[in-house]
BAMAR-303387 format. One record per residue (C-alpha): residue in one letter; y, x, z. Coordinates in nm, 3 decimals. Layout:
# BAMAR-303387
<resn a Y Y X X Z Z>;
...
This chain:
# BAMAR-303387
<resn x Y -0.692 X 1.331 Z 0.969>;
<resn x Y -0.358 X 1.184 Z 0.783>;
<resn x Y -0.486 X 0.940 Z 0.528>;
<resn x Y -0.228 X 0.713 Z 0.318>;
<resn x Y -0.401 X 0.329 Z 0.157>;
<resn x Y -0.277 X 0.276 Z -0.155>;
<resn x Y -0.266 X -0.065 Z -0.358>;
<resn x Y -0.156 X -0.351 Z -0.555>;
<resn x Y -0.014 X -0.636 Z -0.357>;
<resn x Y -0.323 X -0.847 Z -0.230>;
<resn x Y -0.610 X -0.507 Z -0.189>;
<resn x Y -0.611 X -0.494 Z 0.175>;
<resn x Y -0.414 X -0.207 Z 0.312>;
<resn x Y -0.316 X -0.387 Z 0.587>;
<resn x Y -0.611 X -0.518 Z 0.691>;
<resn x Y -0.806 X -0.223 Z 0.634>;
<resn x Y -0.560 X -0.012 Z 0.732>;
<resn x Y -0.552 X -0.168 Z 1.109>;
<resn x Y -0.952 X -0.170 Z 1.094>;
<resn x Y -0.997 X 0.206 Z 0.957>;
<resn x Y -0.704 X 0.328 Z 1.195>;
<resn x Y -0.952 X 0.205 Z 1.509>;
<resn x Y -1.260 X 0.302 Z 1.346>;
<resn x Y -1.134 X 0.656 Z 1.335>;
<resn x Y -0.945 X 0.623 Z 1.627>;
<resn x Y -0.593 X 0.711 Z 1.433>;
<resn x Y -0.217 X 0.592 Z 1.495>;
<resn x Y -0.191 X 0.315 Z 1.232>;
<resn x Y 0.158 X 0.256 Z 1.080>;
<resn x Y 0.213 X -0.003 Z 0.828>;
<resn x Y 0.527 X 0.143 Z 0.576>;
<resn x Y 0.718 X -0.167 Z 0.556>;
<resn x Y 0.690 X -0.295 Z 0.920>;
<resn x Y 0.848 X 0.043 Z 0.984>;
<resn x Y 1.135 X -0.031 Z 0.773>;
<resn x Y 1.169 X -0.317 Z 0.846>;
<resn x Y 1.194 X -0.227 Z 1.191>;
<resn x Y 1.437 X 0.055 Z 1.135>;
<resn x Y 1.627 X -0.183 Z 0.931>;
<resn x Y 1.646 X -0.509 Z 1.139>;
<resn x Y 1.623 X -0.712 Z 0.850>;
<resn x Y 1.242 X -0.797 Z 0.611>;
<resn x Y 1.174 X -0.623 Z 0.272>;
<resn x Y 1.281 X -0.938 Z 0.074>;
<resn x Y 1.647 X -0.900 Z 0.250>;
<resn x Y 1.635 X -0.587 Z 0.222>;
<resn x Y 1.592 X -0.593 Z -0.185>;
<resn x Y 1.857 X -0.891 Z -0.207>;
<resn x Y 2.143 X -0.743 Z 0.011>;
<resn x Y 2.142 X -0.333 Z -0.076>;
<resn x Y 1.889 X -0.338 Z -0.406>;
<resn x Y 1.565 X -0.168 Z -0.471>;
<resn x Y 1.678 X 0.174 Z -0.534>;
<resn x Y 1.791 X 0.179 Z -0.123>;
<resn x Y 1.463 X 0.047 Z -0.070>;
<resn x Y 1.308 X 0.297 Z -0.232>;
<resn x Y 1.478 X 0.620 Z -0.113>;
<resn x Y 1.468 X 0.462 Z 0.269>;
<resn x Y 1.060 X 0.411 Z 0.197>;
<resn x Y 1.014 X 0.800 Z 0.048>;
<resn x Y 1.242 X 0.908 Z 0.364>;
<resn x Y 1.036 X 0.699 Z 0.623>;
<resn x Y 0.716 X 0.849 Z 0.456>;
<resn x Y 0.817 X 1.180 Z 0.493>;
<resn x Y 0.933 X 1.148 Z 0.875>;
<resn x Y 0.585 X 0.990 Z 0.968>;
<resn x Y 0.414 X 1.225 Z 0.799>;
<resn x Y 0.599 X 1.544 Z 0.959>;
<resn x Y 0.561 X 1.427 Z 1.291>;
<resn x Y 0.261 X 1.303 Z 1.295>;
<resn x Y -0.099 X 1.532 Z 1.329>;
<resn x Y -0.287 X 1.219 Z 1.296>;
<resn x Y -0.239 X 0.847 Z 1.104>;
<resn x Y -0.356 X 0.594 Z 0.885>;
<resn x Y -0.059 X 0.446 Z 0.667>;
<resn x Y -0.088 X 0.138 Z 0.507>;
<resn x Y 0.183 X 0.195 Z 0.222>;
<resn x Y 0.359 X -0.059 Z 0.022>;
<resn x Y 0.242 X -0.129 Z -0.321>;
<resn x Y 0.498 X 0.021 Z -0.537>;
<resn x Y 0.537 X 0.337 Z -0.241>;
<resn x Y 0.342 X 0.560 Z -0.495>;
<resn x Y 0.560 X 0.531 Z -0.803>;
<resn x Y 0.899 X 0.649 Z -0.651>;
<resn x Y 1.065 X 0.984 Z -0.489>;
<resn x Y 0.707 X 1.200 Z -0.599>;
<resn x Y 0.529 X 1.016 Z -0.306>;
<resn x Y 0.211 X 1.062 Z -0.491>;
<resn x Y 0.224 X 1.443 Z -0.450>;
<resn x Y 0.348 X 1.456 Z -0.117>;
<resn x Y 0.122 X 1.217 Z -0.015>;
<resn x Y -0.143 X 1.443 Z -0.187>;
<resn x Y -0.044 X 1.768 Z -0.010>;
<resn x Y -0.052 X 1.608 Z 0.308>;
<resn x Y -0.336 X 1.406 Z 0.364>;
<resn x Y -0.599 X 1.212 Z 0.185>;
<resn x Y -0.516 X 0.941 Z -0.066>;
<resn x Y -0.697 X 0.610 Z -0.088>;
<resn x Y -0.654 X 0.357 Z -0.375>;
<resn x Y -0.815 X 0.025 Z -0.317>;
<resn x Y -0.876 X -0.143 Z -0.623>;
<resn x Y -1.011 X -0.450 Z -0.625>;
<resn x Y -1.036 X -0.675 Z -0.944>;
<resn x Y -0.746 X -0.826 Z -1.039>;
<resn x Y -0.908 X -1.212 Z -0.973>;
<resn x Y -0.960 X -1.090 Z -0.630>;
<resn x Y -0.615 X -0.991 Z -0.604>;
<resn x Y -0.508 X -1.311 Z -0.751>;
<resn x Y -0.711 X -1.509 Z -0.530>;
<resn x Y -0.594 X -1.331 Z -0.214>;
<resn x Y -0.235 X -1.360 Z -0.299>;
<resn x Y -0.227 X -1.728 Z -0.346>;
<resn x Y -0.352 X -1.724 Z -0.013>;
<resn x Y -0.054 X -1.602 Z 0.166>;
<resn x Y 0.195 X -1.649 Z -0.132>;
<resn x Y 0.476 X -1.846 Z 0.022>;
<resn x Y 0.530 X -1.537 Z 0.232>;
<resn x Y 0.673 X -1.302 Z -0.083>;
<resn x Y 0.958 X -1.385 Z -0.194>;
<resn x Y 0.863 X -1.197 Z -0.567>;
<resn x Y 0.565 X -1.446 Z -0.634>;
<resn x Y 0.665 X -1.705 Z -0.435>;
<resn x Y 0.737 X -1.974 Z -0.728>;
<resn x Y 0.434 X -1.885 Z -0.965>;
<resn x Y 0.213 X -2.072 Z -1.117>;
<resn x Y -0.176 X -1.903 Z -1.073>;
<resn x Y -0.165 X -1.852 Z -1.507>;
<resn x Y 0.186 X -1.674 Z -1.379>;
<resn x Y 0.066 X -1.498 Z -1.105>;
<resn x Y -0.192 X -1.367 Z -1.310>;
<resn x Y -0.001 X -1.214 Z -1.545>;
<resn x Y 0.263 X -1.048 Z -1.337>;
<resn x Y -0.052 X -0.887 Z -1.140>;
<resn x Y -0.184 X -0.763 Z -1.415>;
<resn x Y 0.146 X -0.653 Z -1.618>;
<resn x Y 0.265 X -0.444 Z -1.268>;
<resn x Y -0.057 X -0.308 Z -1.169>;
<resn x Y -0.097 X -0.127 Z -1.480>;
<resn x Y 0.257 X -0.013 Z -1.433>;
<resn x Y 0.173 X 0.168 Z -1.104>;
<resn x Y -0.220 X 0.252 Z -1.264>;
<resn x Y -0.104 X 0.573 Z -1.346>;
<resn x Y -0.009 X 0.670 Z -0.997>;
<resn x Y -0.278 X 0.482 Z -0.820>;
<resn x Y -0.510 X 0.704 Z -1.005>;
<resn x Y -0.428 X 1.048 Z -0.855>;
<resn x Y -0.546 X 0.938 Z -0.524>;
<resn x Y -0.841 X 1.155 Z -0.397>;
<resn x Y -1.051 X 0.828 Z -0.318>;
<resn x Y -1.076 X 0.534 Z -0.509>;
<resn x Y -1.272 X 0.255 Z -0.395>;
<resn x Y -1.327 X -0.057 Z -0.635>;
<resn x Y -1.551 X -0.259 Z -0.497>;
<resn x Y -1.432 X -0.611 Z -0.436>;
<resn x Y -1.643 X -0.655 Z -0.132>;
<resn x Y -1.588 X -0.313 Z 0.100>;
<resn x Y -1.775 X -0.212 Z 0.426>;
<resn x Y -1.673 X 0.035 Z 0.672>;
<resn x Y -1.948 X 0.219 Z 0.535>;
<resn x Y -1.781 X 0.246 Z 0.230>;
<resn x Y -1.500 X 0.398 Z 0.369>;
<resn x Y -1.716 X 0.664 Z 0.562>;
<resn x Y -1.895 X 0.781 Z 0.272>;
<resn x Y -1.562 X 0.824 Z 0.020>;
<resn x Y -1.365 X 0.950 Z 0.279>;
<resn x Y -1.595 X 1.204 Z 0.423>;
<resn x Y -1.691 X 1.322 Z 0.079>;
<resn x Y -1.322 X 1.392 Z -0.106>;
């Protein structure tokens, strides 16, 4: 099984990535940690010394290469990994595709949590934070929503997964 989470900053692909990737017993690789591995350096560096657009084509290369040589894996990918280098359809072809989507308050509220860790939210205010989550998710929307299994519930159970998973 190859299946790719999907999701705005805040829905939980890294914790439920780690949690589904030992419930089905799969390799669990977390796109930027590989990066930023490979690269020595953290996203935020990364953006601020050689730009987004390196970012980008590094992420859609690093995709591809776990994907290839890989039978099996759970990826937890970065938020914006679905909007650039046609990672939505090669994600698509190659495994299963899983948008978590919970509401944007729940986002909100989860990102204050841990916000002094991103640098790109770091210095706003909740009113602030609210918009820009709501402004860039409906950005990517359009992406997110070619992915084979969406889940939207705010409050998700293993279960969950299960059932969506084994029925796309």
């Amino acid at each position: 099984m190859k299946l790719f989470l999907l999701g705005f900053m805040g829905a939980g692909k890294s914790y439920w990535g780690k949690q589904l990737a030992e419930h089905y017993q799969l390799p669990y690789f977390d796109l930027d940690e590989v990066i930023v591995e490979q690269e020595g350096m953290p996203v935020a560096d990364i953006f601020n010394e050689k730009g987004e657009e390196h970012f980008r084509k590094l992420e859609g290369e690093v995709l591809r290469e776990l994907t290839l040589s890989n039978d099996a894996f759970l990826i937890s990918c970065g938020g914006g990994t679905p909007c650039f280098s046609d990672a939505m359809d090669f994600m698509n072809a190659h495994g299963k595709t899983v948008w978590l989507n919970p509401s944007v308050p729940v986002i909100v509220e989860r990102l204050q949590r841990k916000q002094y860790k991103r640098p790109l939210i770091q210095d706003l205010s909740r009113e602030d934070l609210l918009a820009f989550s709501e402004k860039k998710l409906a950005e990517r929307q359009p992406f997110y929503e070619q992915s084979q299994v969406v889940i939207s519930d705010d409050e998700v159970t293993l279960e969950t997964f299960d059932k969506l998973i084994n029925n796309a």
